[in-house]
N, C-alpha and C positions, 0 to 999 in steps of 0.2 A: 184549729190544729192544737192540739196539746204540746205542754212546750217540750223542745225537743234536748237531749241531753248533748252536756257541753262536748264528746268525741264528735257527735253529729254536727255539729255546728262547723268543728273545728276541720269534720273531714271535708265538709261543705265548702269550705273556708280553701283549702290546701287544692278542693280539684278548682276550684275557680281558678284560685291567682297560679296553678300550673299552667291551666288550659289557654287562658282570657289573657296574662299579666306576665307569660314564660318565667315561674319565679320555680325555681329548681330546686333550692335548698330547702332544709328542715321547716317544720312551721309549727311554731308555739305559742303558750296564749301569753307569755314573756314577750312577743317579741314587738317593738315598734313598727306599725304600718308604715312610716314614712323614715324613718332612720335605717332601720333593718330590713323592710321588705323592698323600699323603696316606690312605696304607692303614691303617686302623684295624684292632682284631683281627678283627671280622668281617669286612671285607675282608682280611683275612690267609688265614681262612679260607676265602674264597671263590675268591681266587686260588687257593690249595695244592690243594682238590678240583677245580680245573677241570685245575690240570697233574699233578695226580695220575692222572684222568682219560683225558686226551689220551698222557702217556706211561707211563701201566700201571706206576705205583711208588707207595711211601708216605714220602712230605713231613714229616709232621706228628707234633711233637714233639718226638724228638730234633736236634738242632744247629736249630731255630728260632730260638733264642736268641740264636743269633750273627747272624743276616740283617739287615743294615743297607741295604745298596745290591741293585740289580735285577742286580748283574754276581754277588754271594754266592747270590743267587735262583736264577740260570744255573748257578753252579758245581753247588753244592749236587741239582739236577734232575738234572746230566751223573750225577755222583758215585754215585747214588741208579741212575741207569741201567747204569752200570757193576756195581754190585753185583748188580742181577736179571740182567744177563746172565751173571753166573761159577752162579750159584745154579740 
């Protein structure tokens, strides 16, 4: 998959945690997963299998640890899709 642009991620992002996480408000690449969204681990979870999903990569584990805001979330995805398409 070519990597995909950061609206796409980010809509990715927004129908998830509506659908999966009932998070209602605004979603930007500003905003902290765990302070602002209030994603806990199994919402951490839940997000990463659904854009794991949707963009055919693996999220989960390595550099997780770094993901503080929804814009690290977005990099992180591109990053992830860049790699499957050299591979």
């Amino acid at each position: 998959m070519n990597e995909p642009s950061t609206a796409a991620v980010l809509t990715e992002i927004r129908a998830i945690a509506q659908a999966e996480l009932d998070h209602t408000g605004p979603l930007t690449e500003d905003d902290e997963l765990v302070a602002d969204l209030g994603i806990d681990s199994l919402g951490a979870i839940v997000l990463a299998v659904g854009l794991e999903n949707h963009f055919r990569v693996h999220l989960q584990e390595q550099g997780a640890g770094t993901l503080v805001t929804v814009g690290d979330l977005v990099r992180l995805v591109q990053q992830r899709c860049r790699e499957a398409a050299r591979s």
